[in-house]
C-alpha positions in Angstrom: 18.0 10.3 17.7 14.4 8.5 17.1 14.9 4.9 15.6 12.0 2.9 14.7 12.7 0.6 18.0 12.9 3.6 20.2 9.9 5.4 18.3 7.3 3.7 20.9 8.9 6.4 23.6 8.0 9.1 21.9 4.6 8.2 20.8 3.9 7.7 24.6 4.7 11.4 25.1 2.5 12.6 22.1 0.0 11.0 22.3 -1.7 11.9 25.4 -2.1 15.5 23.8 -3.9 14.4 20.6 -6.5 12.3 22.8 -6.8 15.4 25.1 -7.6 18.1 22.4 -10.0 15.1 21.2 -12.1 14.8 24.5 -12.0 18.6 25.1 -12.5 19.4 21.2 -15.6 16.8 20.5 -16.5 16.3 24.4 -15.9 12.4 24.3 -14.5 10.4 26.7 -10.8 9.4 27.0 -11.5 6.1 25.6 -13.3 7.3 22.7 -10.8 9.3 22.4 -7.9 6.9 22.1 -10.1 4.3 19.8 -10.2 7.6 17.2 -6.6 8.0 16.9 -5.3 4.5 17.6 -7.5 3.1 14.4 -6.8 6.4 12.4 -4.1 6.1 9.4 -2.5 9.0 10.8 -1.5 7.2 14.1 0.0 4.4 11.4 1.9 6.7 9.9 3.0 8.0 13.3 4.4 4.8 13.9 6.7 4.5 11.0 9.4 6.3 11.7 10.3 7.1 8.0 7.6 9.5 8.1 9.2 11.7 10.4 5.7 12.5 11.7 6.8 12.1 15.2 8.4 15.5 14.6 5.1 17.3 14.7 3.6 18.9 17.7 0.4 17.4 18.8 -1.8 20.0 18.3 -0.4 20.1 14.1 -1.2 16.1 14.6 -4.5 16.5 16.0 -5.1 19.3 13.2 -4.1 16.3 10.7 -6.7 14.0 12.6 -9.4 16.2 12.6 -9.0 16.5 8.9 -9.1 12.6 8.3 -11.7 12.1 10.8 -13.6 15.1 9.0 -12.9 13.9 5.0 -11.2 10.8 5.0 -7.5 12.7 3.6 -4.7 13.5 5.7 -3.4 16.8 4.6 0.3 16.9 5.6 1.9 20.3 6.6 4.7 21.7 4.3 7.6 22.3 5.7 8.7 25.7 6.7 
């Protein structure tokens, strides 16, 4: 079970796809990369665990990304 302490673990092991898709996706470097996502709102909400976000796979969290980077909204995906 993900708890907001443990919630850090996980991120680690998300992460590195959304900054991969970024660099391969938009042809920036890793660092760029990781400056997008770690200042986005969606990486905030990803570390709230209330938002169940964490859930998501990374390329449905980059999708979100892309989105905010793109218009500024986060578009959240219903739930199937």
């Amino acid at each position: 079970m993900v708890s907001q302490e443990n919630l850090g673990s996980v991120l680690t092991f998300i992460t590195p796809g959304i900054i991969q898709l970024l660099m391969n996706n938009r042809g920036i470097t890793s660092e760029t990369a990781a400056i997008l996502l770690y200042n986005s709102r969606l990486y905030s909400l990803l570390e709230d665990e209330e938002t169940k976000l964490w859930h998501l796979s990374y390329p449905i969290l980059y999708d979100m990304l892309e989105e905010e980077l793109t218009t500024g909204k986060i578009i959240f995906p219903e739930e199937q």
